[in-house]
C-alpha positions in Angstrom: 0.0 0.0 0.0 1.5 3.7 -1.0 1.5 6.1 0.9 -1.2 8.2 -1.1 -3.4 5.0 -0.6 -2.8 5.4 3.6 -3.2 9.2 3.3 -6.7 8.6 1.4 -7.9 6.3 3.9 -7.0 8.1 7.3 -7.8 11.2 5.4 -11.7 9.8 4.4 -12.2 8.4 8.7 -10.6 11.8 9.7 -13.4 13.6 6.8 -16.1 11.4 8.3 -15.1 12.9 11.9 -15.4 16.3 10.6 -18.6 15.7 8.8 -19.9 14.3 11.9 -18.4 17.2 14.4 -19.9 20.2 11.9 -23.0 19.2 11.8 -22.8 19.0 15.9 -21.2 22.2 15.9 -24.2 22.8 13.3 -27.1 22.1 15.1 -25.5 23.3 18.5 -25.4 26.9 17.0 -29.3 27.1 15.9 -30.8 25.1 18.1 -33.6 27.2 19.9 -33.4 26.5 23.9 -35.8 27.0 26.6 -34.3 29.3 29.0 -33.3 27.2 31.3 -31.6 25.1 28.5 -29.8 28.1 27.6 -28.4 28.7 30.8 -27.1 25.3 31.1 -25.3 25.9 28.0 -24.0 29.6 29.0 -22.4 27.2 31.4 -21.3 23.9 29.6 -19.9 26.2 26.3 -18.9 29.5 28.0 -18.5 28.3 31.8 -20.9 31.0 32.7 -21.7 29.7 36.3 -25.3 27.9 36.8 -27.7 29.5 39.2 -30.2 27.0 38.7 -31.0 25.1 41.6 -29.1 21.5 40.2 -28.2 18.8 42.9 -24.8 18.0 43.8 -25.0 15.0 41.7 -26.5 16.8 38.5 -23.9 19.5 38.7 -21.7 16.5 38.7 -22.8 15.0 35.2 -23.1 19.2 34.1 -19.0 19.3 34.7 -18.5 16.0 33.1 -20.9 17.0 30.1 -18.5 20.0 30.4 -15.3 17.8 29.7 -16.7 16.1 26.9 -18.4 19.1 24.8 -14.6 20.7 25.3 -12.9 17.8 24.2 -15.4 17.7 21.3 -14.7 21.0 20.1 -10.9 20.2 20.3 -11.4 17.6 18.6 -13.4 19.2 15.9 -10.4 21.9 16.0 -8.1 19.2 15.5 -9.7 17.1 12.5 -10.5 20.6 10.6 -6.6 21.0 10.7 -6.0 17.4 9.3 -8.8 18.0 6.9 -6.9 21.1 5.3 -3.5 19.8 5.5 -4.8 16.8 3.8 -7.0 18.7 0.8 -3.9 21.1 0.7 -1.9 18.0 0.1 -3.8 16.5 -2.8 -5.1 20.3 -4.6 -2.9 19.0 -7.6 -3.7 15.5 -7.5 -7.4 15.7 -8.8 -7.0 11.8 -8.8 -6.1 11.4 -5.6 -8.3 14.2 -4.2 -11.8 12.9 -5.7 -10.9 9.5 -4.1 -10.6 11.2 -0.7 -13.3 13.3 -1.0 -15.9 9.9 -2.5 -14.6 7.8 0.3 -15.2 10.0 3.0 -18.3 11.3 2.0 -19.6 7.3 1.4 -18.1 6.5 4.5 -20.1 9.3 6.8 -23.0 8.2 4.9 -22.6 5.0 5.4 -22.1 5.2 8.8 -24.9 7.6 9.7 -27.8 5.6 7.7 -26.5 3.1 10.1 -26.5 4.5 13.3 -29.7 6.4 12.4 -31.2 2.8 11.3 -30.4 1.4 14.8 -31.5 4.8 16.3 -34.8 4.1 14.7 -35.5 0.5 16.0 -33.8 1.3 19.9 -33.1 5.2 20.3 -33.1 4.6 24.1 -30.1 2.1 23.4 -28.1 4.1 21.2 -28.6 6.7 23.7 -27.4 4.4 27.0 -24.3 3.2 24.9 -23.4 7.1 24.2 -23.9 7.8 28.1 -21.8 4.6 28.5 -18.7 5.2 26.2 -18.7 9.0 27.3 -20.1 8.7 31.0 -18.6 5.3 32.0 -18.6 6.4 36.0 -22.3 5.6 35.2 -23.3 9.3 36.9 -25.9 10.4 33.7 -29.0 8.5 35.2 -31.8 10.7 36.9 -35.4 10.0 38.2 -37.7 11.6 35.9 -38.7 14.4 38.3 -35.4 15.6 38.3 -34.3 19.5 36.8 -31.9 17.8 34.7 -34.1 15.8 33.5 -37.3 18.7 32.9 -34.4 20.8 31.5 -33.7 18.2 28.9 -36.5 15.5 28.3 -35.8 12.7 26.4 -37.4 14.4 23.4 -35.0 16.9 23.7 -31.8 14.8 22.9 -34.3 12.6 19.9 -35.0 16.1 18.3 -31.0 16.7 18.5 -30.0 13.7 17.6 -32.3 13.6 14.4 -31.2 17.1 13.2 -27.3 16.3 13.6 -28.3 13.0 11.9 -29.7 15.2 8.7 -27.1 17.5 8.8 -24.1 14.8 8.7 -26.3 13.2 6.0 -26.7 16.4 4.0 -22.6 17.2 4.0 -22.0 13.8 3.6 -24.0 14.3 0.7 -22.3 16.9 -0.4 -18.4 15.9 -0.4 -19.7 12.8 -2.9 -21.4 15.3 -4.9 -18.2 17.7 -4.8 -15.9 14.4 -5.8 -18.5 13.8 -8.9 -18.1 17.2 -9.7 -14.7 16.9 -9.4 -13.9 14.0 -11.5 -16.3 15.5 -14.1 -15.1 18.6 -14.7 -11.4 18.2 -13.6 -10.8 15.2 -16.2 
């Protein structure tokens, strides 16, 4: 395997990241919030302290819903930068360029309709194995009376989850529609 070949291949996972990480950014940005939502995310995105009355333990799961929202916006800083160095890489290599951008936009397709197809059939389990892989200390569970959990319902984080589900299917959409577009009219 060349190294064009390897560069193509990390380059279309690291694409699919990005994909996926815009259209969180995305939906983050225009999402309309209930006050109280807002408040929480004055706090989680700009550490603007919470004077809502939370319990020890929900300001627990706030601080680590902190951690992971910053570490997903490094992250997103991070694959943007791998994303330019790579298309800066390949901007002669029209060859090599359409394969990256074909690739990753199949593969953030692919993967989406998938997770979306399992969302479908058992949200509430995609939804415990996020809180699992990001949460593991097991602290994200609340009775249903809870402010944490009348701030953000269930149907908050299904409305969410749908629109940066159509979003990452949308740009992934678009980078195999660029790489047609590319191939056609860069030949």
């Amino acid at each position: 395997m060349n190294i064009k070949k390897i560069f193509i291949f990390l380059g279309s996972l690291f694409l699919s990241l990005f994909i996926l990480l815009l259209s969180y950014q995305i939906t983050l940005a225009v999402t309309d919030l209930t006050e109280n939502q807002q408040q929480v995310m004055d706090y989680l995105q700009n550490d603007v302290p919470l004077t809502l009355p939370y319990t020890v333990a929900e300001r627990t799961h706030l601080e680590d819903v902190q951690q992971v929202m910053n570490g997903m916006d490094y992250f997103f800083y991070g694959t943007t930068l791998v994303i330019i160095s790579t298309l800066f890489l390949f901007q002669h290599d029209k060859k090599h360029l359409h394969q990256l951008l074909w690739s990753g936009g199949l593969t953030t397709v692919g993967i989406i309709l998938l997770v979306g197809l399992f969302s479908v059939f058992s949200f509430n389990g995609v939804f415990t194995l996020f809180h699992q892989l990001f949460f593991p200390q097991g602290n994200w569970q609340f009775p249903v009376d809870s402010l944490l959990i009348q701030t953000f319902p269930l149907e908050f984080f299904v409305t969410i989850s749908s629109r940066i589900f159509f979003t990452t299917l949308i740009l992934g959409s678009f980078f195999i529609l660029l790489a047609f577009l590319l191939k056609r009219y860069a030949s």
